[in-house]
N, C-alpha and C positions, 0 to 999 in steps of 0.2 A: 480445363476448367473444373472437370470434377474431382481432383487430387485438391485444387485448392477451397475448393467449396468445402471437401470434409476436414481439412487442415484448419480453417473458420469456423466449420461446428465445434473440432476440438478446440479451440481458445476462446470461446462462447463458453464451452462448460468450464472447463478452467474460469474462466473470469468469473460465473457463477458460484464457484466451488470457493473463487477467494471472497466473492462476498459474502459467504455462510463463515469462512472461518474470521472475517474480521467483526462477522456482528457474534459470533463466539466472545471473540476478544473483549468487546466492547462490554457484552454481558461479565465476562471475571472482571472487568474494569470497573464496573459501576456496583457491583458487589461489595468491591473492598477485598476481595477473598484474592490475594496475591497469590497464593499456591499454586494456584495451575495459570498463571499468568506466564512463565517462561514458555510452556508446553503449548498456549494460542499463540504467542508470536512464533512459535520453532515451525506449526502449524501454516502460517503464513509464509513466514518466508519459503517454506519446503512450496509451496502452491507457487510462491512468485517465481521459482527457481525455474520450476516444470512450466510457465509461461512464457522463460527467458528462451527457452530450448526451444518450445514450439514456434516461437519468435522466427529462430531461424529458417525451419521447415515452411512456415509461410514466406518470407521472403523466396525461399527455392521455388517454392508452389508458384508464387505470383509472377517469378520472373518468368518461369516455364509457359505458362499463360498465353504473358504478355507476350512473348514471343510466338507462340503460337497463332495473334490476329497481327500481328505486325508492331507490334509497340515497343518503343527500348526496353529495358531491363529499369527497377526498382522504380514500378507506377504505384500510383498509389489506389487504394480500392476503389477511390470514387471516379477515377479513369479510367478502372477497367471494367466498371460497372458500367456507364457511357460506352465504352469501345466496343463490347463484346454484344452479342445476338442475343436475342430471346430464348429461351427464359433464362440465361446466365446474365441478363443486365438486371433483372429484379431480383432473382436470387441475390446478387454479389451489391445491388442497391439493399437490399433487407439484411445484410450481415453489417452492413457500413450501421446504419439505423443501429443493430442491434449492441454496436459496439460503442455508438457514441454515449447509450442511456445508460449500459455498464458500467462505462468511464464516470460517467456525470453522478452514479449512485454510488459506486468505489470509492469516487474522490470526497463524495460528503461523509460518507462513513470514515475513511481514513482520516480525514480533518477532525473530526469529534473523536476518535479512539486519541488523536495526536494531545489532545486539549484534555481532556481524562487523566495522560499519561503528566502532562505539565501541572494539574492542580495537585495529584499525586504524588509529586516530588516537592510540591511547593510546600504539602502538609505534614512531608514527612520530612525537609528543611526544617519547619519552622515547629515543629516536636522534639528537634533533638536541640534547636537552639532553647525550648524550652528548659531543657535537660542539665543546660548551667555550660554547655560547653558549646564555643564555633569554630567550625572546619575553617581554616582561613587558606587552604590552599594544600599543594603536598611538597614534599621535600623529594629529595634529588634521586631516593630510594623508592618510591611512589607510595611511601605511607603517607596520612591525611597527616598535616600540621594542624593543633587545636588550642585554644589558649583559654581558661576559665574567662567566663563572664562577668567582668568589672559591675560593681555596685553603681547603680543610677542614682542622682541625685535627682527628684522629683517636687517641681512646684505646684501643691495642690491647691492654693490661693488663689491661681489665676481660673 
């Protein structure tokens, strides 16, 4: 139990460390200052990489465990929070806790970094159609096909 306990601290900090680098992100995001925009996402992703990995080493941990009080392989924490003795039922109950508020605080940040990223596209669309030209797709080479923008006829009467 104590190989996975600390296997939980480290993806505690991890999830910690990805939520500093997405309110990073979110901060170049709401700037405007695109510059160091590739460098928070690269940021990210390298965070999400190293939680992909530690991913595994907990599943090892938790099956090790589980098998250790009699339980199949691949439980999930909140049965082996229930399964297990004192004090590893509230230890491994307070790591479940601490992972659901992670998740629940990640995923509202990464929903508003997502929404940033879509009006930012929408302004920077609708700047270059200002610009007399529209992408209308690419050709078979992957450059943008473009075609000037037709004069409008406008009824200011009505």
């Amino acid at each position: 139990m104590e190989k996975l306990s600390l296997v939980l601290w480290r993806e505690r900090e991890l999830l910690e460390t990805l939520h500093f680098k997405l309110e990073v992100e979110q901060l170049v995001l709401a700037s405007g200052r695109t510059r160091w925009l590739m460098h928070a996402a690269r940021d990210v992703d390298a965070v999400l990489s190293t939680i992909r990995e530690t991913e595994v080493l907990r599943a090892v941990a938790a099956d090790e465990a589980a098998a250790a009080i009699g339980m199949t392989s691949n439980p999930s924490l909140s049965a082996l929070a229930d399964a297990a003795e004192e004090p590893w039922s509230t230890i491994l109950a307070e790591h479940r806790q601490a992972f659901v508020a992670a998740t629940a605080d990640i995923t509202a940040l990464a929903d508003s970094n997502r929404d940033l990223i879509s009006a930012g596209y929408r302004s920077a669309r609708e700047t270059l159609l200002s610009l007399g030209e529209t992408t209308d797709g690419y050709a078979a080479d992957g450059s943008a096909t473009a075609e000037p923008v037709r004069p409008r006829l406008v009824d200011r009467s009505l």
